[in-house]
N, C-alpha and C positions, 0 to 999 in steps of 0.2 A: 842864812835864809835858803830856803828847799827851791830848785833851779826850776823853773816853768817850764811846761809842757810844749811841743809844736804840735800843729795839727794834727797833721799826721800820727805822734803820738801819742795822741787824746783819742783820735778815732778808733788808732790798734788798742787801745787800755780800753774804751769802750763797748767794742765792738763783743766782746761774752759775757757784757754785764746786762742780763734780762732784766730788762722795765724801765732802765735809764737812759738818760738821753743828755745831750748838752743844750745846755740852754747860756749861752755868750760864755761867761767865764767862770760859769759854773755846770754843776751835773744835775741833775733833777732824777727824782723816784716819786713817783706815786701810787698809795695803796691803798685799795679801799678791802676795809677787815669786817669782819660778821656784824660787831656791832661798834658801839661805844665804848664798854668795858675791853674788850676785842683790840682795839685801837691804842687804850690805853697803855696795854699790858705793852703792847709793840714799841711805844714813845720809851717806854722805861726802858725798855730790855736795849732797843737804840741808845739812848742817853746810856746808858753803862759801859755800853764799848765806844763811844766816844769818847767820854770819860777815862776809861783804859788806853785809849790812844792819844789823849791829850788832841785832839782834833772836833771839835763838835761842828754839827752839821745844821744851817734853818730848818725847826721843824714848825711843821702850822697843819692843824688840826682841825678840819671844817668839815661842814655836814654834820652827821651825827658817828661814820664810821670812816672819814675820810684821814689820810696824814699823807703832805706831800713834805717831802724831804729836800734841802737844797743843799747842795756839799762844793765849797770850795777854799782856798786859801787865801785868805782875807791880808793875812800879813804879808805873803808874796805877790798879790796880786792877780790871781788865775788860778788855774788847775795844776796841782803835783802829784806826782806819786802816792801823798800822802791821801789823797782823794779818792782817789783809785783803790787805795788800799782800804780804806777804811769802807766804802760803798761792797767791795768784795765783804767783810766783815759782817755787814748789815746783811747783804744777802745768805750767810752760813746761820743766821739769826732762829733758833725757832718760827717757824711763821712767817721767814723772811723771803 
């Protein structure tokens, strides 16, 4: 099992990732994309490198161009590394 985070090292892994935030024992992204089609294209191209990380993240899709992302590790219980890494992942993303 992947070692949990302290605050402190949640804040420093944090702290250069534009748009995210913590929210208790998770990370939150929200993006609002041109359109629907826009949005969608982003959910996939996400799910793929989830996918490729064996890590996936809440995704929920509202409005007509909204997608908020929520990323944490469910089986450790909190935030790890692997959270951190993969939210970096999403931001290298086309459009990310």
């Amino acid at each position: 099992m992947a070692d949990l985070l302290t605050d402190s090292e949640i804040d420093e892994r944090l702290a250069p990732l534009e748009g995210w935030r913590r929210d208790g024992d998770a990370i939150v992204r929200d993006r609002e994309l041109e359109d629907f089609a826009a949005a969608m294209r982003w959910v996939d191209a996400v799910a793929d490198a989830a996918e490729a990380a064996n890590h996936h993240p809440d995704i929920l899709v509202h409005g007509w161009n909204k997608v908020r992302l929520t990323v944490t590790n469910h089986s450790a219980g909190g935030l790890t590394q692997a959270d951190f890494d993969l939210a970096a992942t999403i931001d290298a993303l086309p459009g990310g």
